[in-house]
N, C-alpha and C positions, 0 to 999 in steps of 0.2 A: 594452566589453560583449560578454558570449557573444553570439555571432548565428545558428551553427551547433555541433551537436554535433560535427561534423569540420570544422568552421572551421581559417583556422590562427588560434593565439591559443591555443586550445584541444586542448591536446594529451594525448589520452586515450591512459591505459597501459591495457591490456589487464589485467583481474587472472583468469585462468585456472586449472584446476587439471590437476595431472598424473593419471597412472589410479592413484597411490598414496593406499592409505587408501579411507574412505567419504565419498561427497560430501552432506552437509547438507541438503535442501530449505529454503527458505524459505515460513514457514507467517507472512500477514500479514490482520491481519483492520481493516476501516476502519470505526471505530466512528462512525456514525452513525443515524438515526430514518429509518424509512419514510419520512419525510413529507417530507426533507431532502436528495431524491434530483436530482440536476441535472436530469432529464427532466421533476418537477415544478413547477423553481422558477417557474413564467408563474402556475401555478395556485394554490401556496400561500407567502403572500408572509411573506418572515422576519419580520416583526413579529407575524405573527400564527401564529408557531410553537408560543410557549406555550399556544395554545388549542386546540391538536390533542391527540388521546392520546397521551402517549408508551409505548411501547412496548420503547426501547432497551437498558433496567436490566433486564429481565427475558429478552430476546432474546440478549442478550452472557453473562447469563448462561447461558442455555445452552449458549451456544458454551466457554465457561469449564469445563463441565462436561461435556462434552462431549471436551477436552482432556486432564484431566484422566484422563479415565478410559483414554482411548489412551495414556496418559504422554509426552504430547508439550508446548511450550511454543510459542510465536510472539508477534510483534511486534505491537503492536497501535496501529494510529495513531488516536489520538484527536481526535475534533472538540470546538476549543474549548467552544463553547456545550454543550457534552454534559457536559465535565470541572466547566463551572464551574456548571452544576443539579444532576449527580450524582455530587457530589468520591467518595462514599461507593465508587459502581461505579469507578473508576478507580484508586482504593486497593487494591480486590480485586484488579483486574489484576496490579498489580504484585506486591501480597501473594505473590499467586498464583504467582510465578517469571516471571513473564510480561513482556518488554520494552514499553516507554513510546516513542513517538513523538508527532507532531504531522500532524494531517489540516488545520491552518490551524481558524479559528476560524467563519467564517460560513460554509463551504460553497461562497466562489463561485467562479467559474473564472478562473486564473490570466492569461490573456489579455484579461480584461475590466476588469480591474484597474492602474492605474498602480504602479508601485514603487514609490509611495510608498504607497500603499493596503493594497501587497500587505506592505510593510516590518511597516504597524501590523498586519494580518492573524493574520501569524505570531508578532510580539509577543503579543497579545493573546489566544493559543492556548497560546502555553508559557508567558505567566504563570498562566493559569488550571489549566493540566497539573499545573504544581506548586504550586497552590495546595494542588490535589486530594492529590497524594500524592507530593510532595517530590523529583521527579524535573526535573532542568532536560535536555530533552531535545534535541538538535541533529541528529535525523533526519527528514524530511519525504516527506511525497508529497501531492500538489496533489489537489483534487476531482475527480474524472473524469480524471485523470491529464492538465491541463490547463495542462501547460509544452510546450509546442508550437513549431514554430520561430518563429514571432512573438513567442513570450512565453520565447525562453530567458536573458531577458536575467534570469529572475527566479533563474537557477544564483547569478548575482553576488550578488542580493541577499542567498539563503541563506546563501552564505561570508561577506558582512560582517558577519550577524547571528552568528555562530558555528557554521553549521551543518554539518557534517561529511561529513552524508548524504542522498540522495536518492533515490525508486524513484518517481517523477513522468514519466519519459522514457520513451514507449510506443514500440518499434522498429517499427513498423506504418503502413501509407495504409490511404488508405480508410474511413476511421470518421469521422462528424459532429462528435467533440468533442475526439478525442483522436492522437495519433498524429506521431509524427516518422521519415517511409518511410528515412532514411540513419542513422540512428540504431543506435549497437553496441549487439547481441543479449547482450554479455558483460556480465558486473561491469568498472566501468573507472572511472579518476579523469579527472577534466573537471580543468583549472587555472584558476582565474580570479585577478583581482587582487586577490582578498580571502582567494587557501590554494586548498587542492585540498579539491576536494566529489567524493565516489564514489559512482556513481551505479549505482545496481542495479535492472537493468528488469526490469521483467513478462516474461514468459514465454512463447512463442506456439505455436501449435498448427498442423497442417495439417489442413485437412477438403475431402476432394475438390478437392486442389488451390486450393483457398484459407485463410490464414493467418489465424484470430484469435485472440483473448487466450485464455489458459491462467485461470479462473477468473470469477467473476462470474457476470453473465448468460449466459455461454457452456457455464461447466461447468453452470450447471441444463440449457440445452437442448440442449447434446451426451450422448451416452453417456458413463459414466466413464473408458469405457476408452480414449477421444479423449483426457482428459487426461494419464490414466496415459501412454498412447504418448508424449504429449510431454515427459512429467518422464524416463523412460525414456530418449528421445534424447538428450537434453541431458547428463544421468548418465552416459552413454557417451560424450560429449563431455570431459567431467570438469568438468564446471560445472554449479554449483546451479540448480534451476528456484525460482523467485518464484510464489508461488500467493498469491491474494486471493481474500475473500469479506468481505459484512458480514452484521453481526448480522440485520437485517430478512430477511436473503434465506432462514434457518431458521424464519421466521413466517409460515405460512400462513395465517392468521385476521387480518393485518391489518387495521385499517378501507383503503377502498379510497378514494384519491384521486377527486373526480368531473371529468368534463369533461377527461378525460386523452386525447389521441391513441390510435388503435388500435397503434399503432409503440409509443409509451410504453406504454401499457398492459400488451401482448404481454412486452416487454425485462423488466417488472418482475414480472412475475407468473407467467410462463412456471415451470414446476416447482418451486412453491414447494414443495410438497406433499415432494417428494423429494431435498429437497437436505438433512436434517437426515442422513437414512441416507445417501445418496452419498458426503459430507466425510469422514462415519465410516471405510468403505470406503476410501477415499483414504490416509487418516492411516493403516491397519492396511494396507495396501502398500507404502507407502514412508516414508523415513527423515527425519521434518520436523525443525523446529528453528528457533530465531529468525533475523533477520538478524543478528545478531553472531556467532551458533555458524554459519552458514554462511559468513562473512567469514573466519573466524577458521581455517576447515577450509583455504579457498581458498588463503589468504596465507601460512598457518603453514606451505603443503608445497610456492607457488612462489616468493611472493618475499620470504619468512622478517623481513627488515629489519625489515618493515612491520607483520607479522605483533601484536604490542602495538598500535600504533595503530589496528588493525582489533578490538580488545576491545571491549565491551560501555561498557565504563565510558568509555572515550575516546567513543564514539557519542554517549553517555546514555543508551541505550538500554537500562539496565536497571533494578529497581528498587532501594526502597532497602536 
């Protein structure tokens, strides 16, 4: 079983890029509902999701159009229970030019879950993906990005089930839910006994000398230009930056979870108002593009072999 990202057992290639050509960003967005957010789950309990507003079909699409209008595309990982209420929205995705992933099906955190739990999970997410809109897809990333070094045993299980890809592994300490501090800041293949899974992490930022995520809750409450700096560095590295947002964090009019923590509360709510025009700005500075058009830049100009298996269509990650 994986125990460590740099375990031995596991022996990660570096996939890098040289300063030739333009390096791709990765534009990922994790499709889920306000109400669906792991700092809520104490408060609103999955069975009684159905009886919340949803809000996701109309918030994604903005984000869609939003896209659109920059002419950019990205990778959208789908939450099960979202695919399989609103096959209709997940059709558009793809329609759209837009890649297909899997956010797992119920939301929960990947450490809380046995492998066997976590097996039916992700079953029960890409059947419903492609119920939705015909994509069998074998890229992942965990809720709150919650493959952790206790839970990387769940790399294996992704390779048994077919999956090819991962952006679950946050290169960061320090954070309540997420984070692996030894963890490669690169695109890189992890080996396990089921194939190689290549694992493409989030993205990190410096703020007064301290390191966090490039996206989310962080791009609402940093300036934009914290992010830019960091896609910028990494760019000059020759390697793609990973940027995430979800649909809910463009909806400022949410209904408002009650009886939420001032921490939870703050994390989710913090500049909603200003993150539909921030994104904007972001996408008209620099050069996004799915995870397969960033694979595909990476591979094709260092280590060429590989370069087709790093395709869209090898992923699944595209549509149909």
């Amino acid at each position: 079983m994986v125990s460590s990202v740099a375990a031995s057992g596991v022996r990660g290639g570096l996939v890098t890029a040289s300063a030739v050509g333009s390096v791709v960003h990765a534009l990922t967005v994790d499709v889920e509902d306000y109400f669906q957010v792991s700092a809520f789950e104490h408060r609103v309990s999955r069975k009684d999701w159905d009886k919340h507003e949803s809000r996701v079909v109309a918030n994604t699409d903005r984000l869609l159009s939003l896209f659109d209008r920059c002419h950019v595309r990205g990778t959208f990982f789908v939450l099960g229970w979202v695919a399989e209420r609103f096959p209709s929205l997940v059709h558009r995705i793809a329609k759209a030019g837009h890649e297909i992933a899997s956010h797992g099906y119920w939301h929960r955190l990947v450490y809380d879950l046995t492998p066997e739990e976590f097996a039916k999970d992700i079953a029960a997410s890409r059947d419903a993906i492609c119920n939705a809109c015909g994509v069998e897809v074998t890229a992942y990333r965990a809720p709150s990005f919650s493959i952790v070094e206790r839970s990387l045993w769940a790399l294996e299980v992704l390779a048994e089930n077919g999956f090819k890809a991962d952006s679950s592994v946050f290169p960061i300490g320090r954070h309540d839910r997420y984070g692996v501090p030894d963890a490669k800041k690169e695109v890189h293949q992890i080996e396990t006994r089921w194939g190689v899974v290549t694992e493409f992490p989030p993205t990190l930022a410096k703020v007064g000398g301290v390191t966090v995520p490039v996206g989310g809750g962080y791009f609402r409450l940093f300036p934009r230009a914290v992010t830019s700096a960091a896609v910028r560095r990494v760019e000059a590295e020759g390697r793609p930056a990973m940027f995430y947002i979800h649909p809910w964090e463009v909806d400022p009019d949410q209904p408002r979870v009650s009886q939420v923590g001032v921490k939870s509360r703050f994390r989710h709510c913090v500049n909603l108002k200003r993150t539909h025009a921030k994104l904007e700005g972001l996408l008209n500075c620099h050069s996004f593009g799915t995870m397969a058009q960033s694979l595909a830049v990476v591979c094709g100009r260092q280590v060429g072999s590989l370069a087709e298996s790093f395709g869209a269509r090898e992923f699944g990650l595209c549509s149909r």
